[in-house]
BATI-275698 format. One record per residue: residue in one letter; residue number from 1; x, y negated, z negated of N, C-alpha, C in turn. Coordinates in steps of 0.02 Angstrom, whole numbers, plus 32768, in hexadecimal, padded with zeros to 4 digits. Atoms other than C-alpha are relative to their C-alpha. Layout:
// residues N
+---+-----+------+------+------+------+------+------+------+------+------+
: r :   k :  n_x :  n_y :  n_z : ca_x : ca_y : ca_z :  c_x :  c_y :  c_z :
+---+-----+------+------+------+------+------+------+------+------+------+
: A : NUM :    X :    Y :    Z :    X :    Y :    Z :    X :    Y :    Z :
...
+---+-----+------+------+------+------+------+------+------+------+------+
//
This chain:
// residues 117
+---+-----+------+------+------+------+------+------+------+------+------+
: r :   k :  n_x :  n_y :  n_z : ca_x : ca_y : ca_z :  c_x :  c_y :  c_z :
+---+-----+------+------+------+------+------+------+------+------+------+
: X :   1 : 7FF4 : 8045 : 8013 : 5346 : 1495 : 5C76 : 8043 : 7FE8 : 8018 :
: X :   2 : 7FD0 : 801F : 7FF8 : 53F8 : 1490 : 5CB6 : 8007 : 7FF0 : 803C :
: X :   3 : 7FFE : 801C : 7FCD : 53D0 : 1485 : 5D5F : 7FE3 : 7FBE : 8014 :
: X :   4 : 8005 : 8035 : 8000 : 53D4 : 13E3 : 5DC5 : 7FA0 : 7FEB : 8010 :
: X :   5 : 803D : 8000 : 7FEC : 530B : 1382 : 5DD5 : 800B : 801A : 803F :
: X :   6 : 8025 : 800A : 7FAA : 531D : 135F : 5E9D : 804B : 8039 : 8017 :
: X :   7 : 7FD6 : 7FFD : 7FCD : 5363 : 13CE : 5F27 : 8013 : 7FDD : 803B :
: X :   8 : 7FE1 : 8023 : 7FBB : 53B5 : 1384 : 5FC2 : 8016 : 8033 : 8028 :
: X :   9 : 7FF5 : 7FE5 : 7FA6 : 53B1 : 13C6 : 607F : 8002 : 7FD0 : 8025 :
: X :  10 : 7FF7 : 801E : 7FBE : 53D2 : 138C : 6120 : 7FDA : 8021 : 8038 :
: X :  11 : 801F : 7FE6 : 7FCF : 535B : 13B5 : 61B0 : 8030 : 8019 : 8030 :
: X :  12 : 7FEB : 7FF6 : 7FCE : 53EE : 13B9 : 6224 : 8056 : 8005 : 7FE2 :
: X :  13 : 7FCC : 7FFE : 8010 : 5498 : 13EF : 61F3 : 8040 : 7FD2 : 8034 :
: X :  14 : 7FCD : 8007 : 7FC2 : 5507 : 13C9 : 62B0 : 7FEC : 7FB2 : 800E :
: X :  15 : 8029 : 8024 : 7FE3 : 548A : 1338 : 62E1 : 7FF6 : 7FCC : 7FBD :
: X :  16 : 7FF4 : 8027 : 8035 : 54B1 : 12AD : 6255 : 7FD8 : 7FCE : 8016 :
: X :  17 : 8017 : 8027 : 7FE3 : 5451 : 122D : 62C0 : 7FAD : 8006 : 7FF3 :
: X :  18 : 8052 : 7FE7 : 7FFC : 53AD : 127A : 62D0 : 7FE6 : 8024 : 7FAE :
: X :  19 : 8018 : 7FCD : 805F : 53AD : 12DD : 6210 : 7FDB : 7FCB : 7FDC :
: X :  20 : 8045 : 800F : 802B : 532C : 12AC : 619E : 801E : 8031 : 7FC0 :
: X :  21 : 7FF4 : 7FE3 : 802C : 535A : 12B4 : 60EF : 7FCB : 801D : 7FD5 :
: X :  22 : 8032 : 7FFF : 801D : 52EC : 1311 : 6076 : 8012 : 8014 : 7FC7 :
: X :  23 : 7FEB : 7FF1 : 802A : 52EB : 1325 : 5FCE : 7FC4 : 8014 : 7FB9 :
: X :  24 : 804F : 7FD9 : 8034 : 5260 : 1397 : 5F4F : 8019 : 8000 : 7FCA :
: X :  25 : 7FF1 : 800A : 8039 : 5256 : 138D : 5EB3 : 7FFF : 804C : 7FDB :
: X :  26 : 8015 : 7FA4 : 802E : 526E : 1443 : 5E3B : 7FDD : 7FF3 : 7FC5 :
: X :  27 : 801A : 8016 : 8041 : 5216 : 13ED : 5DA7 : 7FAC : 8010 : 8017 :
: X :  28 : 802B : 7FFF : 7FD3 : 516C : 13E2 : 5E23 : 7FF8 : 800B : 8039 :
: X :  29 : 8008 : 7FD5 : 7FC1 : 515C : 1461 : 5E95 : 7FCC : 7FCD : 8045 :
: X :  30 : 8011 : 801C : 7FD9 : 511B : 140F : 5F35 : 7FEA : 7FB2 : 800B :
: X :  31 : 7FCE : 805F : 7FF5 : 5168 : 1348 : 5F19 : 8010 : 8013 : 802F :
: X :  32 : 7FDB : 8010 : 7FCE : 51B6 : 131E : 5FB2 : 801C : 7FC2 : 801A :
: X :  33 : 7FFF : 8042 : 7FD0 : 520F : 1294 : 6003 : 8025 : 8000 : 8037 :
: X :  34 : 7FE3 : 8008 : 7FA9 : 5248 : 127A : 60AC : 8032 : 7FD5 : 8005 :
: X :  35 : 7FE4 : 801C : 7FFC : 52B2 : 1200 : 60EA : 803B : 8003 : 8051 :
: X :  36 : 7FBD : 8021 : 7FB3 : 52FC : 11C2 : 61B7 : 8000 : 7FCB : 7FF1 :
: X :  37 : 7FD8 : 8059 : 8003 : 5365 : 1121 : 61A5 : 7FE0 : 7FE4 : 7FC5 :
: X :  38 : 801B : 8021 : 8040 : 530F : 10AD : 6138 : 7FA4 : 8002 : 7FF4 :
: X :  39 : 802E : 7FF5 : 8004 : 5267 : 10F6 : 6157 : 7FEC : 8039 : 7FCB :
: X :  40 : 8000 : 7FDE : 8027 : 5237 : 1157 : 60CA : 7FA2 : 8012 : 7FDC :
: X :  41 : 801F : 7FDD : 801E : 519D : 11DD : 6086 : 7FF6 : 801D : 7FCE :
: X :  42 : 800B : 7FD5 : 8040 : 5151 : 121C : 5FE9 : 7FC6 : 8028 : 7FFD :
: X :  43 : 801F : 7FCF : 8006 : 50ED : 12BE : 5FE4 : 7FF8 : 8025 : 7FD6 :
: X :  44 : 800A : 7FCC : 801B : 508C : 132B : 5F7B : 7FCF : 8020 : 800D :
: X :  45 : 802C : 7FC6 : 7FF5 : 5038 : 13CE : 5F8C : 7FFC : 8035 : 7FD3 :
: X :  46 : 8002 : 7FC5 : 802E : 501B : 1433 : 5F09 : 7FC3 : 7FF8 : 7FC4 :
: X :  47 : 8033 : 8003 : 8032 : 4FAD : 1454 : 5E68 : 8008 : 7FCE : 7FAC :
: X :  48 : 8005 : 802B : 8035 : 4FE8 : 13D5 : 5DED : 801C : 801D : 7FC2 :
: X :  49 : 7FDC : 7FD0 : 8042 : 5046 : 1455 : 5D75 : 804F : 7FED : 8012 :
: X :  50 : 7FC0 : 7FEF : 800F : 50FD : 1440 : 5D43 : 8015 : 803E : 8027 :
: X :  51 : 7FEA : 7FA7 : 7FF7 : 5171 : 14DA : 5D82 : 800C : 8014 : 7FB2 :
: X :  52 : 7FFF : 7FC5 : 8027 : 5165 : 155B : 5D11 : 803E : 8042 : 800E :
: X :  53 : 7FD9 : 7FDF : 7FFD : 51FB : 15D1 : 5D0A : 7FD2 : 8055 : 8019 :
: X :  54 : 8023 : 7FBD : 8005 : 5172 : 166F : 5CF6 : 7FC4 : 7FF9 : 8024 :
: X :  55 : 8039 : 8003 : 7FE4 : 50E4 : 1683 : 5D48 : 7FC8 : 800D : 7FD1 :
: X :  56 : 8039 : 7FFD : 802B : 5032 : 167A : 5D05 : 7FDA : 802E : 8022 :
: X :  57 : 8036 : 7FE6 : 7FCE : 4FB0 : 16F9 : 5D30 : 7FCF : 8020 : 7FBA :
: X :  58 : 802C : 800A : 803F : 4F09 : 1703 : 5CD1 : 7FE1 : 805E : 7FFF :
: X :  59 : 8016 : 7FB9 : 8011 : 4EC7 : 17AF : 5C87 : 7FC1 : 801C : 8043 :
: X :  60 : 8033 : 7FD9 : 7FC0 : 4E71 : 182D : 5D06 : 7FBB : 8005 : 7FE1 :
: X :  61 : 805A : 8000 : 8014 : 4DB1 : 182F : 5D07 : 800A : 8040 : 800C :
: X :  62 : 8012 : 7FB1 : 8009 : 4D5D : 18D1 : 5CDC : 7FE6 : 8012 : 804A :
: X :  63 : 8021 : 7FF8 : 7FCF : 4D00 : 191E : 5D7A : 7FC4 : 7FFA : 7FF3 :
: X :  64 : 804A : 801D : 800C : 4C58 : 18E6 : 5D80 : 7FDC : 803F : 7FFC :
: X :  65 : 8026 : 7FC3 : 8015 : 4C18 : 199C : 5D7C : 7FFF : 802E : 7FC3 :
: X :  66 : 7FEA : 7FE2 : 805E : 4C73 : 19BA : 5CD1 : 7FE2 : 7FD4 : 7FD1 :
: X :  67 : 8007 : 803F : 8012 : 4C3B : 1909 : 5CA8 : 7FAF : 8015 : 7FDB :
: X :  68 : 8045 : 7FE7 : 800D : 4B6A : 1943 : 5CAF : 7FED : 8034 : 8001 :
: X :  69 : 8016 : 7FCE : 7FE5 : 4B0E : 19C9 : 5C98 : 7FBC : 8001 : 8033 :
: X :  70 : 8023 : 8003 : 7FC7 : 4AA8 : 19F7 : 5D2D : 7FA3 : 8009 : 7FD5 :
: X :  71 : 801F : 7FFB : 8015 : 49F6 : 19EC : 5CF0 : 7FB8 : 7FB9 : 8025 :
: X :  72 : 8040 : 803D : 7FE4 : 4934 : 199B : 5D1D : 800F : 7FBE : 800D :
: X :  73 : 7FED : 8059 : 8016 : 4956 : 18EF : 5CE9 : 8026 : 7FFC : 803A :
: X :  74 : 7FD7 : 8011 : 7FD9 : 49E1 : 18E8 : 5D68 : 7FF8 : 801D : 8060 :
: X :  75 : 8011 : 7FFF : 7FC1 : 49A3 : 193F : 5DF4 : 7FD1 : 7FD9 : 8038 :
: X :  76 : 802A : 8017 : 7FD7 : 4972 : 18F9 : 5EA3 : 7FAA : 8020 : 801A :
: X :  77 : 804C : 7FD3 : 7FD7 : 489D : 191B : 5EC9 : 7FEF : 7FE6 : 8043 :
: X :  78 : 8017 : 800E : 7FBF : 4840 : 1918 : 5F61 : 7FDB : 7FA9 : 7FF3 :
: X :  79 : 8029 : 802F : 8012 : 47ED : 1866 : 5F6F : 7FAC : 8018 : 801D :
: X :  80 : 806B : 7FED : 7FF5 : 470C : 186A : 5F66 : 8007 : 7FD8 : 8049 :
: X :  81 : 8019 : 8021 : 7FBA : 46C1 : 1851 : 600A : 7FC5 : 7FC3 : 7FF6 :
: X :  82 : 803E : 8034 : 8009 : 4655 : 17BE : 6031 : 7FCC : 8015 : 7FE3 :
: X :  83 : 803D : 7FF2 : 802B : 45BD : 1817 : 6006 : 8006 : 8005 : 7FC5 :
: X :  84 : 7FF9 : 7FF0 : 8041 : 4602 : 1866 : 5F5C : 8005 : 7FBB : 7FD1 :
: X :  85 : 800C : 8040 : 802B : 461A : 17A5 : 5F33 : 7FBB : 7FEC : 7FFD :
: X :  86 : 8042 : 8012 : 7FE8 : 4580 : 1772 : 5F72 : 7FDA : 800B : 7FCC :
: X :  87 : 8030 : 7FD4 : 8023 : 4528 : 17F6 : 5F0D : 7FFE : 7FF8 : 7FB3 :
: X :  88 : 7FF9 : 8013 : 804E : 4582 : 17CA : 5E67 : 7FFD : 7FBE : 7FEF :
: X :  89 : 801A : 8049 : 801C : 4560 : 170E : 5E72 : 7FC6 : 8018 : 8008 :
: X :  90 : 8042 : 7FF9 : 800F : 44B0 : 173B : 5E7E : 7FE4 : 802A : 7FCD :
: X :  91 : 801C : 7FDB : 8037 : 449F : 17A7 : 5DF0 : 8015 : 7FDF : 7FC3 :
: X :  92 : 7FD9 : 8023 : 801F : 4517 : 1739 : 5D92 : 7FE2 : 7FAB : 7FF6 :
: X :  93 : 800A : 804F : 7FF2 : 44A8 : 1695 : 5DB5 : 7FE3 : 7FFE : 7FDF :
: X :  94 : 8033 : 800D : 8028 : 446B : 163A : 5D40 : 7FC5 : 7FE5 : 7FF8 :
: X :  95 : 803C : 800D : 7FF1 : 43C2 : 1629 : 5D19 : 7FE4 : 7FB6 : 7FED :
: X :  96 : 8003 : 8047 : 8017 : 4368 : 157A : 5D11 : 7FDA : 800A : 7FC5 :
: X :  97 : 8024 : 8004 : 8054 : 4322 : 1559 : 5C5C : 7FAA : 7FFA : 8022 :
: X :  98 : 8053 : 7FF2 : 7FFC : 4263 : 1568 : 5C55 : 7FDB : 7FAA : 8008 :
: X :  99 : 802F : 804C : 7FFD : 41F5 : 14CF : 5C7A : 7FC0 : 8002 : 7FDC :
: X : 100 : 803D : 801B : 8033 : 4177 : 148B : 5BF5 : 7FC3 : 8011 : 8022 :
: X : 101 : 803D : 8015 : 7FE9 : 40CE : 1493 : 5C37 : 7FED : 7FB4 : 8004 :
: X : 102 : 801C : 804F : 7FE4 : 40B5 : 13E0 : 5C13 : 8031 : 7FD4 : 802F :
: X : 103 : 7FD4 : 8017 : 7FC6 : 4153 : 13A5 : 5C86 : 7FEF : 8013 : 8035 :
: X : 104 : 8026 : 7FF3 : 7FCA : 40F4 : 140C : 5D12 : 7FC4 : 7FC5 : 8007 :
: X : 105 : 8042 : 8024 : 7FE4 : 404E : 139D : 5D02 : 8015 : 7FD4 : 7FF8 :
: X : 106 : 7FCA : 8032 : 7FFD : 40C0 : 12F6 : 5CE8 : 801A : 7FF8 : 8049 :
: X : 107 : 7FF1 : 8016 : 7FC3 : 4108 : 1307 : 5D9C : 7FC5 : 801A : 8017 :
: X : 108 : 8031 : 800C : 7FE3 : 4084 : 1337 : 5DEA : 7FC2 : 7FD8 : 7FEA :
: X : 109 : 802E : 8022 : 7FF4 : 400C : 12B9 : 5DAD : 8018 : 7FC9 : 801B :
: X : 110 : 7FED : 8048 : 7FEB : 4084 : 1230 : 5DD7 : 8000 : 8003 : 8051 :
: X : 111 : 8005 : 8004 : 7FC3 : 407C : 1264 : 5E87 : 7FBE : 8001 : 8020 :
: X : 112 : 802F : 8016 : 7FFF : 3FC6 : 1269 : 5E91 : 7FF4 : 7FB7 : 7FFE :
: X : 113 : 801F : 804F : 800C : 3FB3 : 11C6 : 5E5D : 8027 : 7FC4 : 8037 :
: X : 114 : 7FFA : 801A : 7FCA : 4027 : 1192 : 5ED9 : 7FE1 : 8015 : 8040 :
: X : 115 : 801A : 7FEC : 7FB6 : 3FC0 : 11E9 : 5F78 : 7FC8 : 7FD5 : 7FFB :
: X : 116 : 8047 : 8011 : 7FF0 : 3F21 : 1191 : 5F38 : 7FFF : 7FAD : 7FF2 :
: X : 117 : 7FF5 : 8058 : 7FE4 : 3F74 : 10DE : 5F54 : 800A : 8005 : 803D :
+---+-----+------+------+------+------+------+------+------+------+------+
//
């Protein structure tokens, strides 16, 4: 806290003409501003956090092999071949419901009666 917000540099120490002043901020790591003659820049690049005196770093993950145990459920199988699908939608298909007897003689009389117009 007792140091100052902004630092100040000079691109060019010898070369006072051509230097480009710049000056970052220590409050927000990657502020920037520029500055030749009365032309002047404001830059940022960074993640939007304050500086932090300490660093942050988040708890280590377990190893993913300590994590699960190895077991069916998780293992990769071979995939079924076309046929083996094939074979289990057709045993797997469902069957159509049964037809009345009198819904059989119903269409076919109505089509009779249309052949003998």
């Amino acid at each position: 806290e007792d140091s100052p917000a902004w630092s100040t540099t000079s691109t060019h120490k010898y070369n006072v003409e051509l230097a480009a002043a710049v000056i970052r901020s220590n409050l927000w790591p990657g502020a920037c501003t520029f500055a030749v003659g009365k032309t002047y820049e404001n830059i940022y690049v960074g993640w939007g956090q304050k500086y932090l005196p300490y660093g942050f770093s988040p708890a280590v993950l377990p190893h993913p092999e300590y994590e699960y145990e190895l077991g069916p459920e998780i293992m990769e199988i071979q995939d079924p071949t076309v046929q083996v699908e094939q074979d289990w939608r057709v045993a797997h298909k469902k069957k159509p419901p049964p037809k009345e007897e009198g819904e059989e003689e119903e269409e076919g009389g109505e089509e009779e009666e249309e052949e003998e117009e």
